[in-house]
C-alpha positions as CSV (number, residue, x, y, z in Angstrom):
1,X,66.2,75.3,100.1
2,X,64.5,72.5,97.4
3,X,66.7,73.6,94.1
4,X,65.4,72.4,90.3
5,X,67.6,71.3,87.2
6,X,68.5,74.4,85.1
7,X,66.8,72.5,82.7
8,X,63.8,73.8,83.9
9,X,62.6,77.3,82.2
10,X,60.8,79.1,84.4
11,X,59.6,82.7,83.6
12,X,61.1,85.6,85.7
13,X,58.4,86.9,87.8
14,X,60.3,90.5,89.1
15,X,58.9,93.5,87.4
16,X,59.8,97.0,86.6
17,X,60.0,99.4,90.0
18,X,60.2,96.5,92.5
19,X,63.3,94.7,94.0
20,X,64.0,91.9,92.4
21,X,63.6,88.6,93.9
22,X,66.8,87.4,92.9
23,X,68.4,89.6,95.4
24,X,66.8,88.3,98.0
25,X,69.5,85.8,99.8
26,X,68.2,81.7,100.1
27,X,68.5,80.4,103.5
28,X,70.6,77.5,102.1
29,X,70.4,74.3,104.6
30,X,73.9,73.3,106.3
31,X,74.4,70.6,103.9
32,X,73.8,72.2,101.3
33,X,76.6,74.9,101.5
34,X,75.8,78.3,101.0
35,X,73.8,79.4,97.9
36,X,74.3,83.0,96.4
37,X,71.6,84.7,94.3
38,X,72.9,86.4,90.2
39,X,74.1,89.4,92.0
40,X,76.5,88.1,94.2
41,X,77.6,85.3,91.5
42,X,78.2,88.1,89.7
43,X,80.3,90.2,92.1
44,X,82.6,87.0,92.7
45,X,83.5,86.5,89.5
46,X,83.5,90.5,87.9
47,X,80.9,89.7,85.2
48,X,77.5,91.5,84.6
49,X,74.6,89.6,84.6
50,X,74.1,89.0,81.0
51,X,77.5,87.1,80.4
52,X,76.7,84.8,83.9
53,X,73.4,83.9,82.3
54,X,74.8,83.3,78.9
55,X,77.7,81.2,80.6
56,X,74.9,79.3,82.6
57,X,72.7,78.6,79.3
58,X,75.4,77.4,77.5
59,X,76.6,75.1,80.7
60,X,80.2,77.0,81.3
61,X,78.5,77.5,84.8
62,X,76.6,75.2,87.2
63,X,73.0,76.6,88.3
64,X,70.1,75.7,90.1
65,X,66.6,77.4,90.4
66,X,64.3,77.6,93.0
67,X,60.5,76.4,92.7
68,X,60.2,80.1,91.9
69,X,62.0,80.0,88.8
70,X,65.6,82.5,90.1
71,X,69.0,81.7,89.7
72,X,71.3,80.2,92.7
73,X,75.0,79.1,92.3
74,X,76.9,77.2,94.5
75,X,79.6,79.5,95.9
76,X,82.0,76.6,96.3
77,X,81.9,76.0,92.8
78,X,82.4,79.5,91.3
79,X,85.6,79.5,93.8
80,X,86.1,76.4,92.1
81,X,85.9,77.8,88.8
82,X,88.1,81.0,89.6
83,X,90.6,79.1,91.1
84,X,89.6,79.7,94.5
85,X,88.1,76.6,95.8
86,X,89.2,74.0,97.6
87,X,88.7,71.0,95.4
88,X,90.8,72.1,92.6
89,X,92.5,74.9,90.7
90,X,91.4,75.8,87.4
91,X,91.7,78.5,84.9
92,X,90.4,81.7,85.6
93,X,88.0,83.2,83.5
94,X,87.8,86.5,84.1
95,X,85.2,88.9,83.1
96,X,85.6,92.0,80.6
97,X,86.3,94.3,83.9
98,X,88.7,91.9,84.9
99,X,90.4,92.0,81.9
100,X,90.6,95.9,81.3
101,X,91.6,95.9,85.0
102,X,94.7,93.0,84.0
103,X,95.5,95.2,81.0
104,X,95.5,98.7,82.4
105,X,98.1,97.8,85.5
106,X,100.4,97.2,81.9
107,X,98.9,100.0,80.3
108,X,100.6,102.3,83.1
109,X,103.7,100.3,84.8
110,X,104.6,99.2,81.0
111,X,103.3,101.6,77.8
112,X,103.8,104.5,80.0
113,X,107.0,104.5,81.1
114,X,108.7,102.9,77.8
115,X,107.1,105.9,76.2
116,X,108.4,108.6,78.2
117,X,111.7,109.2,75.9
118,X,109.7,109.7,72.7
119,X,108.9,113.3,71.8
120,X,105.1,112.6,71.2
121,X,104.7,111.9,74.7
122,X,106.4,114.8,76.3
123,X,104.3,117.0,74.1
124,X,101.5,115.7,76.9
125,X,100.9,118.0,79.7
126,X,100.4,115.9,83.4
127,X,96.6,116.7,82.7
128,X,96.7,115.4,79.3
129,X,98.5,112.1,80.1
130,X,95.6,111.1,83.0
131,X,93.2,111.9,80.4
132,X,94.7,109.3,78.1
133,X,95.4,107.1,80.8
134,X,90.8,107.1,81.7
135,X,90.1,106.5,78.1
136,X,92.6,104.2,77.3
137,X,91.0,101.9,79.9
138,X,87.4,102.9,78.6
139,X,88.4,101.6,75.5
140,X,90.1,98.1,76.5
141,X,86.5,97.8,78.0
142,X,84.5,98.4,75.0
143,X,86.9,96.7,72.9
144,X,85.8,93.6,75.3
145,X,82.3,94.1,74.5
146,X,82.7,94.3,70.8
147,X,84.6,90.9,70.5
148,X,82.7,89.1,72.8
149,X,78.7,90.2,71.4
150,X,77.6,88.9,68.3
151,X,77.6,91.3,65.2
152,X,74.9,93.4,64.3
153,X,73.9,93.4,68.1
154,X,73.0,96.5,69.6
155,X,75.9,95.9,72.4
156,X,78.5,95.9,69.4
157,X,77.3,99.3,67.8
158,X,77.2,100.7,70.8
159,X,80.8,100.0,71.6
160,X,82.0,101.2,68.4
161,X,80.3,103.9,68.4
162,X,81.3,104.9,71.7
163,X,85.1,104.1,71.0
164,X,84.8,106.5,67.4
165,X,83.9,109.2,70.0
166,X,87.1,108.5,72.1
167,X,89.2,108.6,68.8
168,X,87.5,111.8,68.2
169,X,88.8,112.9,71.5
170,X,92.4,111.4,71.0
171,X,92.6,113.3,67.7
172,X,91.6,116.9,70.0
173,X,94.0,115.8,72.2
174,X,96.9,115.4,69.7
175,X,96.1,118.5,67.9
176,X,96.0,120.3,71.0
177,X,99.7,118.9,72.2
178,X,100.9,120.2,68.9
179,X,101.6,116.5,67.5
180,X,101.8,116.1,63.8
181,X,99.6,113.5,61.9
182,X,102.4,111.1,62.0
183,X,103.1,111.8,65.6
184,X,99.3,111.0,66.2
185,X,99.5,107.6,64.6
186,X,102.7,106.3,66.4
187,X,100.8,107.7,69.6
188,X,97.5,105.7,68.8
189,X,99.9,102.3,67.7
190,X,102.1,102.3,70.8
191,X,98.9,102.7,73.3
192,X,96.9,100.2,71.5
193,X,98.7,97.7,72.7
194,X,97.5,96.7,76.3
195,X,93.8,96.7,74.1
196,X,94.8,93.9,72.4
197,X,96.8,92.0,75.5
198,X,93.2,92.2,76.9
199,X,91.8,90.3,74.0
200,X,94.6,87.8,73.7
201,X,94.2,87.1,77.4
202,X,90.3,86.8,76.6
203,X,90.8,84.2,74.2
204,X,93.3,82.3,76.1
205,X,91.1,82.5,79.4
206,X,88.2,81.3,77.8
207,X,89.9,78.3,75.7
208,X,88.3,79.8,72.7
209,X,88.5,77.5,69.4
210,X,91.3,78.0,66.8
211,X,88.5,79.3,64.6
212,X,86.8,81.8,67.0
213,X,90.1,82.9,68.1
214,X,91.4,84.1,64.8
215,X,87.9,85.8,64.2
216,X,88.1,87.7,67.4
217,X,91.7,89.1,66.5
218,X,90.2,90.0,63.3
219,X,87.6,91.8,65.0
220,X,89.9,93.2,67.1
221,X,91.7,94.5,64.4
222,X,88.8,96.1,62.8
223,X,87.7,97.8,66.0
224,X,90.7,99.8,66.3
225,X,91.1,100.9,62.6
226,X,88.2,102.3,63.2
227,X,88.8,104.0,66.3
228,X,92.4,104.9,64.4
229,X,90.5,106.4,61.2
230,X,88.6,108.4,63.6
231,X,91.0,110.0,65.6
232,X,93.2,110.9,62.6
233,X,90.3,112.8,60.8
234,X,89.8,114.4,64.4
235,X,93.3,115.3,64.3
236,X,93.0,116.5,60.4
237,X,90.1,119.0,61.3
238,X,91.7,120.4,64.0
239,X,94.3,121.4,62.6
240,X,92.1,122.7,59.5
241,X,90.1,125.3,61.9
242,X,93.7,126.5,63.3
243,X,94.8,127.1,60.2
244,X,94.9,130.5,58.5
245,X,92.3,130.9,55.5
């Protein structure tokens, strides 16, 4: 298979309704090792497509293109990268997935269990606590997104505004389990934890500068006020409707 400098821009040439070349397999030559195509890049190292290509333009990756313009990576070089390869090891840098994946085994073996003593948490029926345990990982996923997109972008607003609708649900949930407002907050604080483990292992992972670093925790930090704010009004008007006029 003849492979070009990334350097090269060449327009993508898949359209709408029809398989896209790029997941089409190269027949590599022997010497060459084995080429994979965006999609199985991207299953190797747990990363959508859009963070791959942004890692490749900014040269965090290695990539080639064909004569036909589509992405190939060198599969011994992403094992490389992971830590996987046979040259060298090197730091991982896991995707967002990864990340929540890292974060929720501590979410469960680690918040969950420390928590069981407090009254808050046995005020959780069985059905309660799973449904806390899905969101909780839904949200170390869009917390993720919204530290790693750049502001104003439509990937960011989505995330927050998804993650106000999971504080909405938190505050039913409290009111439901009979938790006061206090009760709520201690809740939200103890759980948020394994979110920000996720970011801290972000920034570490990806050797982020001083700089960036401390503008991703503040980020961080403003994401879940927000998500907080949101489930204690949640909370609040719950407990308005159950109350007698």
């Amino acid at each position: 298979m003849t492979l070009i400098s990334s350097g090269d821009q060449r327009p993508d040439t898949s359209l709408p309704g029809r398989p896209c070349p790029e997941d089409r397999v190269a027949d590599p030559s022997p010497d060459e090792g084995r080429w994979m195509t965006i999609n199985a890049a991207c299953k190797l190292l747990g990363v959508d497509q859009s963070t791959l290509r942004r890692w490749s333009d900014a040269g965090k990756v290695p990539v080639f293109r064909t004569p036909g313009g589509h992405r190939r990576y060198s599969e011994e070089t992403l094992r490389t990268l992971i830590g996987d390869g046979p040259r060298r090891q090197t730091r991982s840098r896991p995707g967002r997935q990864t990340l929540a994946d890292r974060s929720t085994s501590g979410y469960e073996d680690e918040q969950f269990v420390s928590a069981r003593d407090r009254r808050w948490y046995r005020a959780y029926s069985p059905s309660m606590l799973e449904d806390l345990r899905r969101h909780g990982r839904r949200l170390i996923d869009l917390a993720g997104r919204f530290v790693t997109t750049a502001a104003g972008s439509a990937e960011r607003t989505a995330a927050l505004c998804e993650a106000r609708q999971i504080g909405e649900h938190y505050g039913r949930v409290n009111a439901a389990a009979g938790l006061s407002a206090a009760e709520s907050v201690e809740a939200f604080l103890y759980f948020r934890v394994p979110v920000i483990r996720s970011v801290i292992g972000l920034t570490d992972d990806e050797a982020l500068a001083a700089r960036r670093a401390v503008r991703v925790h503040v980020e961080l930090g403003q994401f879940l006020d927000e998500v907080l704010v949101t489930t204690l009004r949640s909370h609040e008007q719950c407990l308005a409707y159950r109350s007698p006029a």
